[in-house]
N, C-alpha and C positions, 0 to 999 in steps of 0.2 A: 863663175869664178874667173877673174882675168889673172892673168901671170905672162910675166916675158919667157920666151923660149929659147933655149939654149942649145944651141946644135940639135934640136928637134923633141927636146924634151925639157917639160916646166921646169923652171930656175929649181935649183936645192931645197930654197927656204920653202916652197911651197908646200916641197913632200912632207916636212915636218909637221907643217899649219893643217893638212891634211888627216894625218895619223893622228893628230894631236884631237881632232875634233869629230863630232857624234853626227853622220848627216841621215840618219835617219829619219823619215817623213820630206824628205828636203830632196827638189828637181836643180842639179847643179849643173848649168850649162857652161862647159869651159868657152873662155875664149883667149886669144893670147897677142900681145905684137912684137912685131919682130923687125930688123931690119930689113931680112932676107929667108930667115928661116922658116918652116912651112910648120904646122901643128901637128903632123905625126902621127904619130901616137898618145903625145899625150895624157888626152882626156882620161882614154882607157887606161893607162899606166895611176893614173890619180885614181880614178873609180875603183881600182885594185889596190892600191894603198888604202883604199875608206874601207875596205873589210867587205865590200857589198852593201855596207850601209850605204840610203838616198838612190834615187834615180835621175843616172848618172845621162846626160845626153850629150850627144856630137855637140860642137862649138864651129870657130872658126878664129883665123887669124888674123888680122890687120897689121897688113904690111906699109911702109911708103907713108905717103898723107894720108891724112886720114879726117874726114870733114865729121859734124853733126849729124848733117842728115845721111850719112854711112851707120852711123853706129844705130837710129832710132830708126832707118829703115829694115835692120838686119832684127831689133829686138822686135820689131814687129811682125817681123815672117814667122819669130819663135812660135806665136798662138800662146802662148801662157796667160795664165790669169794671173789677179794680182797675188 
């Protein structure tokens, strides 16, 4: 789940989109950009808003440029399956 971060926590609109929906069965990797601001806490603040539902795992932030092969080599460190 991507979202901008806002002084070190996911923008407002997230936590709604968040509460609003069921992630149960479902591996939610946050991840966030920022101009400057680092990921936090985040994740964990969202995974507490989903009630416990889904398993919830670390992300990362992309700060600055940000190229293709940044993003496909980060989702490839994941090990996820499809």
């Amino acid at each position: 789940m991507g979202y901008p971060i806002w002084w070190g926590i996911a923008a407002w609109p997230v936590d709604a989109f968040v509460k609003a929906n069921d992630f149960t069965g479902k591996t939610v990797v946050t991840f966030a950009t920022a101009a400057s601001s680092p990921l936090g806490n985040s994740g964990k603040l969202l995974a507490e808003m989903a009630g416990g539902k889904g398993s919830w795992q670390d992300g990362t932030c992309f700060t600055g440029s940000l190229s293709d092969a940044k993003v496909k080599d980060w989702l490839k460190s994941l090990k996820l399956s499809n």
